[in-house]
Structure formats: structure tokens, C-alpha cells
N, C-alpha and C positions, 0 to 999 in steps of 0.2 A: 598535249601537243605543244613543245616548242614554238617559241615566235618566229623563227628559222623557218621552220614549217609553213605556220599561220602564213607568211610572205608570201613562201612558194604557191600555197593554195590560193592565197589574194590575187598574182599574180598571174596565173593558170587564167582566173576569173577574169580577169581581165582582159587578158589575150582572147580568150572565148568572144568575149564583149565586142574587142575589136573586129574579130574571125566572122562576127556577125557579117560586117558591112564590109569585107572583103571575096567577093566571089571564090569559094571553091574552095571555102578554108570553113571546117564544120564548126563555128561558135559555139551554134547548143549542144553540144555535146564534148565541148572542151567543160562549159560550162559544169555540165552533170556531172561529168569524169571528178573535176575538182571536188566538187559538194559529196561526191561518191569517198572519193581519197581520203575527204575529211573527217566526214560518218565515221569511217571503218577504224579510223585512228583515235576520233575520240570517243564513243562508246557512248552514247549519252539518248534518253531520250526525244528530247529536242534536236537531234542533229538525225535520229534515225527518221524522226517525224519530217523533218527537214526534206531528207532523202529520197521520200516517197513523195511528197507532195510537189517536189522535183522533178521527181520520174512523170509522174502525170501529169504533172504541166506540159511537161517535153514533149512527151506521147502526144498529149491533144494538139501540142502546138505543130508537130510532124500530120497530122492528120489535116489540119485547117489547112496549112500549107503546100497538101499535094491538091488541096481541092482548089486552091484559087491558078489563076493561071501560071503559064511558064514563066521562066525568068528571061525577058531579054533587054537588053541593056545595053549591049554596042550600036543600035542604030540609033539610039537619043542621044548620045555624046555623054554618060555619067563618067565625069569626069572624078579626082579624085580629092580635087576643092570643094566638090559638090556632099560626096561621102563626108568629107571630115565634117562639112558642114554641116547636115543631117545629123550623124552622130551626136555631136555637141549641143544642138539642138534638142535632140532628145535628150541626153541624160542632164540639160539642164530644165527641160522641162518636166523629166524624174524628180529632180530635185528641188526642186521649186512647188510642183503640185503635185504631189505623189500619185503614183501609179496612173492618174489619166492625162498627168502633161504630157507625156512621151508621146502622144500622137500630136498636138500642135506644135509640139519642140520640134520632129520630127519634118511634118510638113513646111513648116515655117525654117526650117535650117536649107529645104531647096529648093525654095520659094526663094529667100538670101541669094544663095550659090547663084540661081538664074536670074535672079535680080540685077545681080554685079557681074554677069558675062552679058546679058540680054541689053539691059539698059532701059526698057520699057515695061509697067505694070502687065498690060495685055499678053505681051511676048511671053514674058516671066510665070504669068497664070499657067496658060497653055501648056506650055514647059513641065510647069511643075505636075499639071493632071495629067498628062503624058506616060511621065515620071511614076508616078503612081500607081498609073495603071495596069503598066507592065512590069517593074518591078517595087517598085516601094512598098504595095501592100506587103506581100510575102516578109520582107526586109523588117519592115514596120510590127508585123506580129513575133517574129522571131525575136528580135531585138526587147519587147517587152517584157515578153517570157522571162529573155536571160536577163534583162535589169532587176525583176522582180526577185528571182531566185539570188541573184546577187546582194538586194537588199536584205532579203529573210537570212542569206549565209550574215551577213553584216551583223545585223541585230541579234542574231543566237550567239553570234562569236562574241557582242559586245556583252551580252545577258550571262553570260552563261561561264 
């Protein structure tokens, strides 16, 4: 596979990544698509292991997620200073403490956001359990899914 390629596929990832924390734009499943594209292209053991252990992440993670609540999100005001914040938050908590920072990165990016529109710790708490409650879990599992698979595509493309 081309580096031409490798981009497009980086890139797909990416957008997946984002797609996470944009209502109504399927993430995990740009996400797989990508890792699926890649598989079939490069032929390789590790990329087909890759593929599966993909697939079933995605699978369980579609199953956790019809089992927690709906998503609703316009009555708390998630704003989209709020998302960016969250996001960043976690994938610097990805990166920082692998695989289990994303949930402090995460909660702590709109805890931030409501910190700096609220103005008060108490406010800010509230906000962000709120938050969480109705949609962040959902958000928050999805999103780890596809960072993980995004690392693993990382490291076999770096390995391999």
C-alpha cells in the first residue's frame, strides 16, 4: 500500500474519530470501513487480525450503547466548545495514559467547557453530571472503541 493511500486511510480515521462527537455522523463505522479498506489492501496477517478484533470491538461496542440510555443533548445546551473540548481532552488523555486516560480526558474536557461558560465549581460539576448522563456515556464508549482501533491501525502500520 502506497503512502497516498496510508493518508487516505489515516485520514478516513480520523474523520471517523471526529464523526464520533458529531451527532448523526457514524464514527465507528467510518472508523472500521477504514481498517476494513486497509486489511483488504494489504493482505497481511496482522492487518487481517487487526480487522477482526475491530469488528468485535465495534459489535460490542454497538451492543453497550443501545443498552445505555438515549441520546439527548439539546436540552443541556452541548455546545460545540464543549465537544471540541471533550474530544481533546480525551485523546490527550489517550495519549498521555494509554487506553484508560480517555475517560478523565474526556470528563475533564466538560468539566473545562462548563467551567468557562458557568463560572462556578458547583455549577460546572452539575453541568458536567448532567452531561454525562444523557449523553456522554454513549459518546465516551464509542469514542474509546474508535481511539483504540485507531492506535492498534497506528502500531501495525508503524510495525509492519
Amino acid at each position: 500500500m502506497g503512502a497516498w493511500q496510508l493518508l487516505l486511510v489515516g485520514l478516513v480515521l480520523l474523520l471517523g474519530l471526529f464523526g464520533v462527537l458529531v451527532p448523526g455522523v457514524p464514527g465507528p463505522w467510518l472508523v472500521w470501513a477504514a481498517v476494513m479498506w486497509w486489511a483488504l489492501h494489504v493482505r497481511t496477517g496482522p492487518a487481517w487480525w487487526l480487522l477482526v478484533g475491530a469488528s468485535g470491538l465495534m459489535l460490542v461496542t454497538q451492543v453497550v450503547v443501545w443498552q445505555l440510555p438515549a441520546r439527548r443533548v439539546r436540552p443541556l445546551g452541548v455546545t460545540g466548545r464543549m465537544v471540541a473540548y471533550a474530544g481533546t481532552g480525551a485523546l490527550l488523555g489517550f495519549v498521555l495514559l494509554p487506553v484508560v486516560g480517555v475517560v478523565p480526558g474526556f470528563v475533564g474536557g466538560i468539566y473545562l467547557a462548563e467551567r468557562l461558560r458557568l463560572g462556578g465549581h458547583g455549577q460546572a460539576a452539575a453541568a458536567t453530571r448532567a452531561v454525562m448522563r444523557s449523553a456522554g456515556t454513549s459518546v465516551l464508549v464509542q469514542l474509546s472503541a474508535c481511539l483504540l482501533v485507531v492506535a492498534a491501525w497506528v502500531g501495525a502500520v508503524l510495525a509492519g
